[in-house]
C-alpha positions as CSV (number, residue, x, y, z in Angstrom):
1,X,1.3,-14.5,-36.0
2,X,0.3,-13.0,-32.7
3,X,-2.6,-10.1,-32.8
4,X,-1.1,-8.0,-29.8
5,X,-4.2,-5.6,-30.4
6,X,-6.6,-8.5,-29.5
7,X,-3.6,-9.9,-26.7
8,X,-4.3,-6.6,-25.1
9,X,-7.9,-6.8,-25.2
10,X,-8.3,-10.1,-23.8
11,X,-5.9,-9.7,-21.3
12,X,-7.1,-6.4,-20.0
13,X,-10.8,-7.6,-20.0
14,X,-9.4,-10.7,-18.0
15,X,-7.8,-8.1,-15.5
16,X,-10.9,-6.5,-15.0
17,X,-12.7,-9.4,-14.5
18,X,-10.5,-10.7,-11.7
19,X,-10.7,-7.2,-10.1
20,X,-14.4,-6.6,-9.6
21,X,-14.5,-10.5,-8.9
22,X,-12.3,-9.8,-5.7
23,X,-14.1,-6.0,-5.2
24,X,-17.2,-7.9,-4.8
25,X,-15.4,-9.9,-2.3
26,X,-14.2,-7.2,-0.7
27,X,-17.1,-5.8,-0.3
28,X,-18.2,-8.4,1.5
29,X,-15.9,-8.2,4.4
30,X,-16.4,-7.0,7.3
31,X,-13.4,-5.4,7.3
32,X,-15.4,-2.5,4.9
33,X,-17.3,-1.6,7.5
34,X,-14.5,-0.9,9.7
35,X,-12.5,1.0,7.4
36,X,-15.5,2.7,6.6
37,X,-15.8,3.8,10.7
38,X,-11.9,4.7,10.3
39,X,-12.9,6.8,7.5
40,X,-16.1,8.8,9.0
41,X,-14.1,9.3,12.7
42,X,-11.0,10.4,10.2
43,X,-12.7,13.4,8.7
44,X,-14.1,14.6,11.4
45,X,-10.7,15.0,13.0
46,X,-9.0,15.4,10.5
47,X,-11.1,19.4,10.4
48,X,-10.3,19.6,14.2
49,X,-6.5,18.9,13.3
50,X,-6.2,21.5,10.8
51,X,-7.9,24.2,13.0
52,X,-5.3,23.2,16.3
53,X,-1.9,23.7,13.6
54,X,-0.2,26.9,14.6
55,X,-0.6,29.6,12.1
56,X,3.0,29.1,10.5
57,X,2.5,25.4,9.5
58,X,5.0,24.2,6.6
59,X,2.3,23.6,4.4
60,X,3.7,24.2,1.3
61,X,7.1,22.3,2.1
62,X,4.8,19.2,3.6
63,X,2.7,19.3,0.4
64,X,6.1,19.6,-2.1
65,X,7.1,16.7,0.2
66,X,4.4,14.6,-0.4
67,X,3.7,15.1,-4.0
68,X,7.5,15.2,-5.0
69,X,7.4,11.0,-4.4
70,X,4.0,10.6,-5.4
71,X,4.7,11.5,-8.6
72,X,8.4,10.3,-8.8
73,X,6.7,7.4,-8.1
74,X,5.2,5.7,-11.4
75,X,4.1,2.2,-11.6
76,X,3.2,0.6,-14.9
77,X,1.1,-2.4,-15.5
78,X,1.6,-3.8,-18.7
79,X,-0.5,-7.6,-17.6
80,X,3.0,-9.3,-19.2
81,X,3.7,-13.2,-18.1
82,X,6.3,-15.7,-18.0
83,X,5.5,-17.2,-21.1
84,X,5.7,-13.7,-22.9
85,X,9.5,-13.9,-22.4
86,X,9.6,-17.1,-25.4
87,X,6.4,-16.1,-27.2
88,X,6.1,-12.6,-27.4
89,X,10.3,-11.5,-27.5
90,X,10.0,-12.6,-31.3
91,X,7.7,-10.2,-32.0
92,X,9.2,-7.5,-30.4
93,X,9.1,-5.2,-33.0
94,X,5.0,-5.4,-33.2
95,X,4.2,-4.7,-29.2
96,X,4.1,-0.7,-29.7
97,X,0.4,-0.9,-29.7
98,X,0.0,-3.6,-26.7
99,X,3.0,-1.0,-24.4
100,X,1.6,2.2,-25.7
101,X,-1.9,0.6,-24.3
102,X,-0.5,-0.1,-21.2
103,X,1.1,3.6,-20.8
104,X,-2.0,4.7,-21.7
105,X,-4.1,3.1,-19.0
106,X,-1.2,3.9,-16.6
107,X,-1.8,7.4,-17.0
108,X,-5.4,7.3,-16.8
109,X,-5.4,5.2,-13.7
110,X,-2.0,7.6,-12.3
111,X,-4.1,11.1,-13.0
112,X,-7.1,10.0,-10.9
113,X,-5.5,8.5,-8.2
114,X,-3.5,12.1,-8.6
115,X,-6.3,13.7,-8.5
116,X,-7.8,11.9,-5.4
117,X,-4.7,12.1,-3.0
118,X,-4.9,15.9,-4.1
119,X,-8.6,16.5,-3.1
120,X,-7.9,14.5,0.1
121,X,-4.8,17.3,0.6
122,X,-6.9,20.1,-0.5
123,X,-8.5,21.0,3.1
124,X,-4.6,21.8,4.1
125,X,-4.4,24.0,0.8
126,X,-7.5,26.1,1.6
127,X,-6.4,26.7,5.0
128,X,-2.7,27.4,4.4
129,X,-2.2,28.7,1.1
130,X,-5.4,29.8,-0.8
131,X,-9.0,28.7,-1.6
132,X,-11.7,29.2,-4.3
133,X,-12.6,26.3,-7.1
134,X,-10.8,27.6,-9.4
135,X,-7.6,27.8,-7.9
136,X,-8.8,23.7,-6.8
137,X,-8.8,23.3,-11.1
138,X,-5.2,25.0,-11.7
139,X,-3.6,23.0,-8.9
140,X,-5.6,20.0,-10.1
141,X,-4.9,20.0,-13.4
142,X,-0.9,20.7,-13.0
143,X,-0.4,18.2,-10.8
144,X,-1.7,15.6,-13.8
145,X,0.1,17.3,-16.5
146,X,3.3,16.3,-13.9
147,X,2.1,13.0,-13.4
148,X,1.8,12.0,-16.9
149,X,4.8,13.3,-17.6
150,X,6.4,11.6,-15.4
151,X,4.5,8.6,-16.7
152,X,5.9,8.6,-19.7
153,X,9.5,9.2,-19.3
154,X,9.9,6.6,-16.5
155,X,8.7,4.3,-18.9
156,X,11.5,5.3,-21.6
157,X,13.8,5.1,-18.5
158,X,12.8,1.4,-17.8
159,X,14.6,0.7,-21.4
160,X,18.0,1.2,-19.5
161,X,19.5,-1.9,-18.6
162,X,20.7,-1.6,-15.2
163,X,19.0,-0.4,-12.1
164,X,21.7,1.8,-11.0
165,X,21.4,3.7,-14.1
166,X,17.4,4.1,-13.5
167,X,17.8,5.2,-10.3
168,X,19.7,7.7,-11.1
169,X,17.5,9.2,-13.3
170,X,14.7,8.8,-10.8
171,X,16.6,11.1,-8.7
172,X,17.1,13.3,-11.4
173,X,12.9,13.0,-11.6
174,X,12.5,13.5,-8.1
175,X,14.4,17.0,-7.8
176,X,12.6,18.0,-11.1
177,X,8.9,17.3,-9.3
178,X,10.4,19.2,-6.3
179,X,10.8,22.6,-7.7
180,X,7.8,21.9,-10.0
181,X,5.7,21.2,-6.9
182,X,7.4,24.0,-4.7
183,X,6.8,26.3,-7.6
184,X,3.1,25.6,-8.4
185,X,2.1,25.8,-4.2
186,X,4.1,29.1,-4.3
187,X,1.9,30.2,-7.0
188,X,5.0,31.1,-9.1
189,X,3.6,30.4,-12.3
190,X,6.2,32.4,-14.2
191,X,9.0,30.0,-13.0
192,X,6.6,27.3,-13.6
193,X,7.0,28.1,-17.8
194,X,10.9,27.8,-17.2
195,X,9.8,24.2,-15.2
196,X,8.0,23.4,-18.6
197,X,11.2,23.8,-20.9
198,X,13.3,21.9,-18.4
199,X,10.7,18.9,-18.8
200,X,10.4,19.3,-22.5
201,X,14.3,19.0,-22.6
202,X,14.3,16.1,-20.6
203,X,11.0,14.2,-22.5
204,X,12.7,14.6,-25.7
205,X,16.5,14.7,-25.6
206,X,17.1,13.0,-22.7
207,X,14.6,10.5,-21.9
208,X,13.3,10.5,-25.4
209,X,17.1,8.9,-27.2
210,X,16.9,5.7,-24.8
211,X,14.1,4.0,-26.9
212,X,16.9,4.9,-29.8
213,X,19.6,2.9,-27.7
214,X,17.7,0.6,-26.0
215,X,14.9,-1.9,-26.4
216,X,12.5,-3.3,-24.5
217,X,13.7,-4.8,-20.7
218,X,11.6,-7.8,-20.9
219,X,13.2,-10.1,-17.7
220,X,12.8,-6.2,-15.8
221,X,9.6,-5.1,-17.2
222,X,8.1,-8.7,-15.9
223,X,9.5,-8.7,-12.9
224,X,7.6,-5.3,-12.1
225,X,4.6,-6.5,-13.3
226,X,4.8,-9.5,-10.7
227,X,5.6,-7.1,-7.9
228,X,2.6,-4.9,-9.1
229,X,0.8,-7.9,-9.5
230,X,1.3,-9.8,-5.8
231,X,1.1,-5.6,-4.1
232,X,-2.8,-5.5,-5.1
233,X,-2.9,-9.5,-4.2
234,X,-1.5,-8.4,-0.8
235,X,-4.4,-5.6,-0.8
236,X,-7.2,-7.9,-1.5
237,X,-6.0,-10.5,0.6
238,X,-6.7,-8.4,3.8
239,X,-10.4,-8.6,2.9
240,X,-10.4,-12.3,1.3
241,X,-8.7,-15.6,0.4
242,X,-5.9,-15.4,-2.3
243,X,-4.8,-18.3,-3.8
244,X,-2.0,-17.2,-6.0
245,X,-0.4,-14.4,-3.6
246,X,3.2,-15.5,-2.8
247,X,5.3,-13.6,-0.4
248,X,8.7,-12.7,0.1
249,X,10.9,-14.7,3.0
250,X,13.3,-11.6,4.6
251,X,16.0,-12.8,7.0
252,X,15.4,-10.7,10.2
253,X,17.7,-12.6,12.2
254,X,17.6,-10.0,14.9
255,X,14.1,-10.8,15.1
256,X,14.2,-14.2,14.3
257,X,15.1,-16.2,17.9
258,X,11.4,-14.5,19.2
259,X,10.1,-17.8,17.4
260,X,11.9,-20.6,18.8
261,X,11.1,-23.8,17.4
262,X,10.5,-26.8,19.4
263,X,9.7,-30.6,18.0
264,X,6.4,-30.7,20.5
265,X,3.2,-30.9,18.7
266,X,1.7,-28.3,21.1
267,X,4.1,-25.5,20.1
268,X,5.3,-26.6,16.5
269,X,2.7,-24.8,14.7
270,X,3.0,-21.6,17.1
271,X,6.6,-21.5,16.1
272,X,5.7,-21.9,12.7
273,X,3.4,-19.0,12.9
274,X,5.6,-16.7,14.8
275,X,8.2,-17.3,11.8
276,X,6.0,-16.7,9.4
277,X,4.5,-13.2,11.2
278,X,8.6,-11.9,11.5
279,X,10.0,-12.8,8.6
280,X,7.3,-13.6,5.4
281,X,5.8,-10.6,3.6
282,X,4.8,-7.9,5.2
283,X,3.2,-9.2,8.1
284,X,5.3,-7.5,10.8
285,X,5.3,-4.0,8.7
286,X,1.4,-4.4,9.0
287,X,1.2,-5.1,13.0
288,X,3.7,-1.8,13.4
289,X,1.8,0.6,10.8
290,X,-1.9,-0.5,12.6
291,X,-0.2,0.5,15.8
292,X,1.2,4.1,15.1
293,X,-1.9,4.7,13.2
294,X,-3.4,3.8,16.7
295,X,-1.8,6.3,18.3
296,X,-2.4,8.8,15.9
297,X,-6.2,8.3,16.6
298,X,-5.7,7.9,20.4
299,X,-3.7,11.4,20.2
300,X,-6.8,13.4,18.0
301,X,-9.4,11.7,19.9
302,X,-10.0,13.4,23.2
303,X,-9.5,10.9,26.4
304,X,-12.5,9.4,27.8
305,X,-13.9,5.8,27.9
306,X,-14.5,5.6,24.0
307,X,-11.2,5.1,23.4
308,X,-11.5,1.2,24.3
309,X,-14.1,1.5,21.4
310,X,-11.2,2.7,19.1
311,X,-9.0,0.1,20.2
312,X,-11.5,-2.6,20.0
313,X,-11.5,-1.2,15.8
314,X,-8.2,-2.2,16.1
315,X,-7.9,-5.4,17.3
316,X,-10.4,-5.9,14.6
317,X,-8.7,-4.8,12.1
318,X,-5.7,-6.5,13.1
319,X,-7.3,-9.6,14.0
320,X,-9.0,-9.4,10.4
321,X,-5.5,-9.2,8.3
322,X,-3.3,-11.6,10.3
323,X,-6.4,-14.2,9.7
324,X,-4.8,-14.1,6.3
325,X,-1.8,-15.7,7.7
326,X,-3.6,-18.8,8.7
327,X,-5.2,-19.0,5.6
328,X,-2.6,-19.2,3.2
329,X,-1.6,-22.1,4.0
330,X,-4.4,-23.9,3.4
331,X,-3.1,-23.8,-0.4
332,X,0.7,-25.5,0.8
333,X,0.5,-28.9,0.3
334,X,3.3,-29.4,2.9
335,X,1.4,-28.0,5.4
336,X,-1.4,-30.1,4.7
337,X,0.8,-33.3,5.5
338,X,2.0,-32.5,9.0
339,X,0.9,-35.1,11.6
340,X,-1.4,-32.4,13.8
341,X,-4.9,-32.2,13.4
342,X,-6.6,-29.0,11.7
343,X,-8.5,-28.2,15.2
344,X,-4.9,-28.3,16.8
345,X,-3.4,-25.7,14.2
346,X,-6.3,-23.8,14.5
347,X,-5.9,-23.4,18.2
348,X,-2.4,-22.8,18.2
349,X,-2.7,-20.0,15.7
350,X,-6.1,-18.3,17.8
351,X,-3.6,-18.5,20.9
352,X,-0.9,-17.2,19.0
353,X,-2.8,-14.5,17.6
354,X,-3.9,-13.5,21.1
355,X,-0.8,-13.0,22.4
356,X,-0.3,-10.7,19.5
357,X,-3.4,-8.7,20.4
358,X,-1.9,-8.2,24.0
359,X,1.1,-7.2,23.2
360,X,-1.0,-4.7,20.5
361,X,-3.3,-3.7,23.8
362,X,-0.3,-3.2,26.2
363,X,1.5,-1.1,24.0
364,X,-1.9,1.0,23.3
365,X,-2.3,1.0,26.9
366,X,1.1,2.2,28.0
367,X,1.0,5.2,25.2
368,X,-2.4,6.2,26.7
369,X,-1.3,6.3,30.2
370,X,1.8,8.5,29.0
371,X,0.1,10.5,27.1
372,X,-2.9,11.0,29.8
373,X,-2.1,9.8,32.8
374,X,-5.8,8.0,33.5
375,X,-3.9,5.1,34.2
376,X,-7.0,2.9,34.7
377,X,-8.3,3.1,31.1
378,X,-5.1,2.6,30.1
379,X,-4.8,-0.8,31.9
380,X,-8.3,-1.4,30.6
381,X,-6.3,-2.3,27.0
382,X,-4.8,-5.0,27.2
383,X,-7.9,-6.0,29.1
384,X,-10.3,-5.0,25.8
385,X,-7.3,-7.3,24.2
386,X,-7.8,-10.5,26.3
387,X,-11.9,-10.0,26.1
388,X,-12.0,-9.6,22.0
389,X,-9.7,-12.7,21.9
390,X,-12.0,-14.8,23.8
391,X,-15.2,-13.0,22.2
392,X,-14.5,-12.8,18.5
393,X,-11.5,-14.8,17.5
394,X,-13.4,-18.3,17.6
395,X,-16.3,-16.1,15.5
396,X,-13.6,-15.3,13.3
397,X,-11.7,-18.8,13.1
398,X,-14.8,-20.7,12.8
399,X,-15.0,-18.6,9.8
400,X,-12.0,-19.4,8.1
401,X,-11.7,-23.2,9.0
């Protein structure tokens, strides 16, 4: 007979250890350091911003805006595998302490990262809406109550069997945290009580009769976990080597002919990597979020010859997670067979990955010189580009050969 009480112990203490196993990696990296110089220039115009908003800023709408899907939004890691589908489904009846754990860490984990994105939105609230500490504790501590709550019943809404179904109540969720948010930054705490029945209603005659109909999800509630599972792999694998990250393959076919594939040794593996930078993972979603973020740094920043130091962060940063690319196939055994030599794949991928830091610095380049017409800093970009790519990137390959 299986202990779930010890299952859920040993598991979660194996969880942990993988975590501060890669956090030690992590730390490591020298991409910490350059998130760290993103975070120190972001706070200090991120104050400037908030004094340059005009007086009527939406505050309260951006803020409803923003935690309306954070807390709609409500991940669960229950640390199930395959195997659990044959060994555990028998003992179905016995796993309320191992999902009850798992709920339970999920809202520990989901109140302080609440609490976090809050304190980083509180600067907006003081300005905007009101200030002292204790009006920092009431919005604080509501804003968990909601999160938990939301918690809990998305977890008795993953017992419904069909995703249409779930979503559905997710949207039900999601106008609920609306007019719960709305309310709270309004300060309307006497509408807020009303809010309070509504959600008791829905925990326990609504969300609360599906664990009567339904059981557990098991193919759906391990499916989530793998997603959850290869998200903080992705994460991790920015700052380090993951072995057992696999990605998704979209089709992209409007994107797709950029990597032409040719039968030459000199250009197979360029091909290779230009399909694999479209169409696996999120590869391409990365190169476009680094760039607006870019431009939102170019756009605080006031003009002058530092920003070629900002973009430079960038080509690092990009440089950094596209390594990652290279590097994961170092665990296909197919890749390992092809007929080219590791120095030629290498050099195919550094040329490759220049091009994509050109194309990064033109762009960068081209928004500067709209935005401030000092043309020549502008074409100094894609410059910076071609410079770090013969600088650092053989730094950085000899480093992950």
């Amino acid at each position: 007979m299986i202990d779930v009480k010890k299952l859920w112990s040993k598991r979660q203490s194996a969880h942990m250890t993988e975590k501060l196993k890669y956090f030690s990696l992590m730390a490591n990296s020298g991409l910490i350091v350059s998130s760290f110089l993103l975070i120190i220039i972001g706070s200090v115009y991120y104050a400037k911003l908030l004094k340059v908003l005009p007086e009527h800023f939406p505050a309260v709408l951006i803020l409803t805006i923003v935690f309306s899907f954070w807390l709609t939004r409500s991940p669960i890691r229950t640390l199930l595998k395959e195997g659990d589908l044959v060994f555990l489904l028998p003992v179905e009846s016995g796993m309320k302490y191992y999902f009850s754990k798992s709920l339970s860490s999920a809202m520990a984990s989901g109140s302080f990262s609440t609490l976090f994105l809050f304190t980083l939105m509180w600067p907006i609230v003081q300005v905007f809406i009101t200030d002292g500490w204790m009006m920092y504790v009431v919005f604080g501590f509501f804003l968990i109550v909601s999160k938990v709550f939301n918690l809990y019943v998305s977890w008795e809404e993953r017992r419904l069997p069909y995703k249409s179904h779930q979503l559905n109540y997710r949207i039900i969720r999601f106008i609920v945290n609306f007019v719960y948010v709305f309310l709270l930054f309004e300060e309307a705490y006497l509408f807020l009580i009303a809010m309070f029945a509504i959600m008791y209603v829905l925990k326990n005659f609504v969300f609360g009769i599906f664990k009567k109909m339904h059981g557990y999800q098991w193919e759906l509630l391990l499916a989530e976990e793998q997603t959850l599972k290869m998200k903080s792999y992705r994460l991790v694998n920015l700052f380090t080597d993951v072995p057992a990250l696999k990605q998704m393959v979209n089709k992209r076919p409007w994107l797709n002919s950029i990597g032409t594939f040719s039968f030459k040794k000199g250009n197979a593996m360029s091909a290779l990597y230009m399909k694999t930078f479209i169409r696996l993972g999120d590869y391409l979603g990365l190169f476009v979020r680094l760039t607006l973020i870019g431009f939102l740094f170019l756009y605080l920043i006031p003009k002058g010859w530092w920003q070629l130091a900002v973009v430079l962060l960038f080509f690092q940063l990009l440089a950094l997670q596209l390594f990652t690319l290279f590097t994961q196939y170092k665990w296909n055994v197919s890749f390992t067979i092809y007929p080219i030599k590791p120095s030629v794949k290498m050099n195919a991928f550094t040329n490759w990955l220049r091009q994509i830091l050109i194309v990064q610095g033109a762009v960068y380049g081209i928004f500067y010189g709209i935005l401030t017409s000092d043309w020549l800093i502008a074409v100094l970009m894609p410059a910076a580009a071609v410079l770090f790519s013969l600088v650092r990137l053989p730094a950085l390959a000899k480093k992950h050969c």
